[in-house]
C-alpha atoms as one frame of an Amber mdcrd trajectory, in Angstrom:
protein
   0.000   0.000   0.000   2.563   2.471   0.669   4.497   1.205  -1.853   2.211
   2.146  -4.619   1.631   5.879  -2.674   5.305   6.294  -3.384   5.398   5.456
  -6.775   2.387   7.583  -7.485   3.995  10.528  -5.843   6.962  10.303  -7.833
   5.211   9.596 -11.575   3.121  12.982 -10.350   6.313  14.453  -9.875   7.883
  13.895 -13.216   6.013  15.562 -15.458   5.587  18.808 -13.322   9.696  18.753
 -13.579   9.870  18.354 -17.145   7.744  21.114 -17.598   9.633  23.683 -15.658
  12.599  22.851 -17.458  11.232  23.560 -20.665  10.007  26.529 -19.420  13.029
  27.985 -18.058  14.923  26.242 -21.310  12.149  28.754 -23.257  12.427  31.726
 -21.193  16.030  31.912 -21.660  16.187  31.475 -25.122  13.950  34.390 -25.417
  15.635  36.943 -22.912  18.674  35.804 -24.968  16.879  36.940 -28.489  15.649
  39.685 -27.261  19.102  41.173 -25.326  21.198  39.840 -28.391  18.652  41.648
 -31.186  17.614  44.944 -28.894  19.638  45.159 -26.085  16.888  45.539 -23.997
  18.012  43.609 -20.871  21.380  46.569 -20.680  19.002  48.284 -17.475  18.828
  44.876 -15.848  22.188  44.007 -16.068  23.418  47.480 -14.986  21.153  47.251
 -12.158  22.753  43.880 -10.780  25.687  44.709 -11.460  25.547  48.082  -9.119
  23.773  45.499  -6.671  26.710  43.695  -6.622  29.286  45.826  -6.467  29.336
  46.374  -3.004  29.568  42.938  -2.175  32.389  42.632  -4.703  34.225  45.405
  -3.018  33.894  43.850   0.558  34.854  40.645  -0.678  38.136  42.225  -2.536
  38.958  44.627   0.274  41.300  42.191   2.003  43.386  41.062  -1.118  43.763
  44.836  -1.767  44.860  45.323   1.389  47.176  42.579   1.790  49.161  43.890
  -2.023  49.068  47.406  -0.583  50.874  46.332   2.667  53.204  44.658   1.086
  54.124  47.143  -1.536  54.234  49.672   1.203  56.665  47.823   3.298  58.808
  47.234   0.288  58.904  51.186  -0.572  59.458  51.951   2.680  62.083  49.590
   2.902  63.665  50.480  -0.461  63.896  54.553   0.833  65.518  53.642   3.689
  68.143  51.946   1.717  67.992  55.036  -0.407  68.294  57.449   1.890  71.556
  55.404   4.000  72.871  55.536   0.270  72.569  58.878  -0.302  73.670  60.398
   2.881  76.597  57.784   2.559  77.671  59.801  -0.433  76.607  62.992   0.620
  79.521  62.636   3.468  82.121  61.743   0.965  81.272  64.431  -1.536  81.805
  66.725   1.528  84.625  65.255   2.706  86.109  65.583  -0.616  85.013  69.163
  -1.042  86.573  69.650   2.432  89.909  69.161   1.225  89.392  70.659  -2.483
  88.423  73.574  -0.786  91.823  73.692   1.417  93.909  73.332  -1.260  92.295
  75.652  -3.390  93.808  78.291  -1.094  97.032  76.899  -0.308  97.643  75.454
  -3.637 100.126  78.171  -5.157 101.951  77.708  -1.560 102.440  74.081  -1.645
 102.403  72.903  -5.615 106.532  72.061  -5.422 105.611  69.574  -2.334 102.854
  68.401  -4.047 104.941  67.774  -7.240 107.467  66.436  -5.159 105.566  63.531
  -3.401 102.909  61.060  -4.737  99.367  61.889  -4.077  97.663  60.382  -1.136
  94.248  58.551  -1.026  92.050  58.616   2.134  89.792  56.139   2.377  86.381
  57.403   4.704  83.893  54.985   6.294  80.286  56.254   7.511  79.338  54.921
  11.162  76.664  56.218  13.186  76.912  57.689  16.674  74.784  54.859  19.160
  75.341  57.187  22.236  76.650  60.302  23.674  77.907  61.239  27.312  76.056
  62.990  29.216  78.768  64.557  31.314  79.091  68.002  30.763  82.968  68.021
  31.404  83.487  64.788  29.222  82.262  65.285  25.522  83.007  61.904  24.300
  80.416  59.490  22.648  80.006  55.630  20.806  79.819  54.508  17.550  78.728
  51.713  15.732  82.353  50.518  14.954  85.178  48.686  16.063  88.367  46.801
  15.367  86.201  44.123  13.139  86.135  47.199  10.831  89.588  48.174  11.002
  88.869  50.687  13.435  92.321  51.941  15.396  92.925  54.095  18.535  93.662
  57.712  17.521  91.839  57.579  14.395  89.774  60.897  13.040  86.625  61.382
  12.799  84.767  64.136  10.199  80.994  64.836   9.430  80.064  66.825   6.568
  81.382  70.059   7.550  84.658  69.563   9.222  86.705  67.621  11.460  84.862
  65.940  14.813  87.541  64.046  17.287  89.468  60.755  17.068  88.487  57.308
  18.432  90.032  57.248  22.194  89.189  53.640  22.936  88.655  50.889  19.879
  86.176  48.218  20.846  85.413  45.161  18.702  82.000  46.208  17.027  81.863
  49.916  18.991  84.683  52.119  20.036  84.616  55.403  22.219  85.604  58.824
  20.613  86.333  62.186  22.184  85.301  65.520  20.244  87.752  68.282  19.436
  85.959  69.950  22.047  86.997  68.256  24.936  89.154  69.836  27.513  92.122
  66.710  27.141  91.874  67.099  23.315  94.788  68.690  21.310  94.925  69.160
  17.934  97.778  70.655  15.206  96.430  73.009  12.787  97.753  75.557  10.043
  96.320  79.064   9.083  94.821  78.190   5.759  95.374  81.505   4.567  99.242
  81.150   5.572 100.442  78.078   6.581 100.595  79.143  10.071 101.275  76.264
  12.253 100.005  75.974  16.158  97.379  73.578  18.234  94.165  74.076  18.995
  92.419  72.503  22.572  89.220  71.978  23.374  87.596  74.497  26.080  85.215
  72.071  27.534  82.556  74.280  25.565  80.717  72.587  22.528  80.629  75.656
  20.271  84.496  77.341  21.300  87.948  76.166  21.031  91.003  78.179  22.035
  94.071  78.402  20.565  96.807  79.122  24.179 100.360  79.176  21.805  99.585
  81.803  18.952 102.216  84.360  19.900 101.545  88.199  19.987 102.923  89.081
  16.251 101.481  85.756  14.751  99.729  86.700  11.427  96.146  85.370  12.245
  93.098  87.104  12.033  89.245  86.682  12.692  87.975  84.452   9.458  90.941
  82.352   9.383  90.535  78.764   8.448  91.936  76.587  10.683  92.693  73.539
   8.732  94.878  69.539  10.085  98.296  70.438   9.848  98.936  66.829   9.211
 101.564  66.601  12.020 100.920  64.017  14.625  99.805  61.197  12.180  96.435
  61.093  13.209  94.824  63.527  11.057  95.459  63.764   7.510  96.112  67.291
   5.958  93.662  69.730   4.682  90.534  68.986   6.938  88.725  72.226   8.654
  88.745  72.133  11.814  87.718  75.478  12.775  87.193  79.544  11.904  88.782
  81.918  14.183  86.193  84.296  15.964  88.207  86.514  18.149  92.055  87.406
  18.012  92.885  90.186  21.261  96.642  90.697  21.813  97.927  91.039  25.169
 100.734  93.924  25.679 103.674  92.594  27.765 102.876  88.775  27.208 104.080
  85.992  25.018 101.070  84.760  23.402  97.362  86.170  22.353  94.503  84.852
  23.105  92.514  83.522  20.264  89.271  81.605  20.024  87.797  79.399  17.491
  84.576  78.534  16.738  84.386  74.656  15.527  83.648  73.740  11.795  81.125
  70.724  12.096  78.078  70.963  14.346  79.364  68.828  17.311  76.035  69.143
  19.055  73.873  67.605  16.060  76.327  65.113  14.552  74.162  62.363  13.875
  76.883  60.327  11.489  80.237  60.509  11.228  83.005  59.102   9.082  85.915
  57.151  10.242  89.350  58.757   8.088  91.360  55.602   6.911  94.571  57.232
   5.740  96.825  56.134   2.497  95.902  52.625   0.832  93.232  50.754  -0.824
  90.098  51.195  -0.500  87.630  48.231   0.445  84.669  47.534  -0.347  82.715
  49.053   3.011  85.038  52.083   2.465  85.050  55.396   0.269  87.866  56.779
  -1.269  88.756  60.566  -0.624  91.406  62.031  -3.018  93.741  64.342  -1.937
């Protein structure tokens, strides 16, 4: 009995099917000859399609996202490599006008030693400062380099504007330096203008140094570029050191008193680069000519 109830039900059903199908299989074929002849189903589709939208958007937000983090972090990381690159060379190309500029001035003076000798190549690497000392009476501070890098006690540092101080204490990946500034700091310098040789010490003041063995009739005057003598070994020649801001001679004693004011900003060095003189250059190191 409920056999046949089932197999009634499902004959009933067949037919009914059958005829939806062909009338879906008709309806089709016409919306097809009539969009394909008039194009009169355009409003319909245009309308579902700004339905949709929205939905589309939502469900391509994250895959947008996703590519436009990435190719931000890639920029990002691409300028940074840009910018290390550029100030890199933007050190060197001072560095080198440093000197050009020295020798521009004394180059009349000094051509016959110049002819005389074979030109020198110092080699410059860029580290960055990783701390300063906050004592006021010590101005010292770290960088990011060390004897791994060929880093050596006494050597000179410069930024882009003149010279900074030497490395005091060499460490294996950092080493210690102490600026020009420092009280314990001595430095030989010429009179660019001149040749005028004497030493200039630090005054424990960031922004002055003073120059204690310029005698009374020494030819020096306010303006003058102080410039490494190259005496001492730890400085090559031809690096500014510092302008002189005040000459006052003393009657009845041996020496004036003369201040400097310092070439490179020691307060708001942020880099500085490590003076390799004479050799080859490597590859983590720029080459300075003479």
């Amino acid at each position: 009995m409920v056999a046949s109830r089932d197999s009634s039900t499902t004959s009933g059903r067949t037919p009914a099917l059958g005829l939806r199908f062909l009338g879906l299989l008709f309806v089709s074929i016409l919306l097809m000859y009539v969009d394909n002849r008039d194009n009169h189903l355009d409003t319909v589709r245009n309308g579902i399609g700004a339905a949709v939208y929205p939905l589309r958007v939502a469900v391509d937000a994250p895959v947008r996202f996703w590519n436009w983090l990435g190719e931000s972090t890639t920029s990002r990381n691409e300028l940074e490599k840009e910018l290390a690159r550029l100030n890199a060379e933007r050190l060197v190309t001072s560095a080198r006008l440093q000197k050009f500029n020295a020798l521009e001035t004394e180059n009349a003076r000094l051509r016959a030693l110049l002819d005389a000798r074979p030109q020198a190549r110092d080699r410059a690497r860029v580290a960055e400062i990783l701390s300063v000392d906050a004592n006021p009476y010590s101005h010292s501070l770290v960088i990011d380099a060390g004897t791994q890098d060929g880093v050596t006690d006494g050597q000179a540092l410069i930024d882009a504007d003149g010279v900074v101080g030497q490395v005091i204490k060499a460490g294996l990946m950092t080493s210690q330096a102490m600026l020009i500034s420092d009280t314990d700091h001595a430095l030989p310098v010429e009179v660019n203008r001149n040749g005028l040789s004497t030493i200039v010490v630090g005054s424990g003041t960031i922004d002055r140094l003073e120059l204690p063995f310029v005698v009374n009739n020494a030819d020096i005057r306010v303006g003058d570029l102080l410039v490494t003598s190259g005496l001492g070994g730890a400085f090559p020649a031809g690096y500014p050191v510092a302008i002189v801001d005040s000459v006052t001679r003393v009657p009845h004693e041996p020496y004036a008193e003369v201040t400097a004011t310092p070439a490179a900003s020691l307060g708001q060095v942020r880099e500085v680069m490590l003076i390799f003189s004479g050799g080859t250059a490597t590859d983590a190191e720029a080459t300075v000519d003479e």
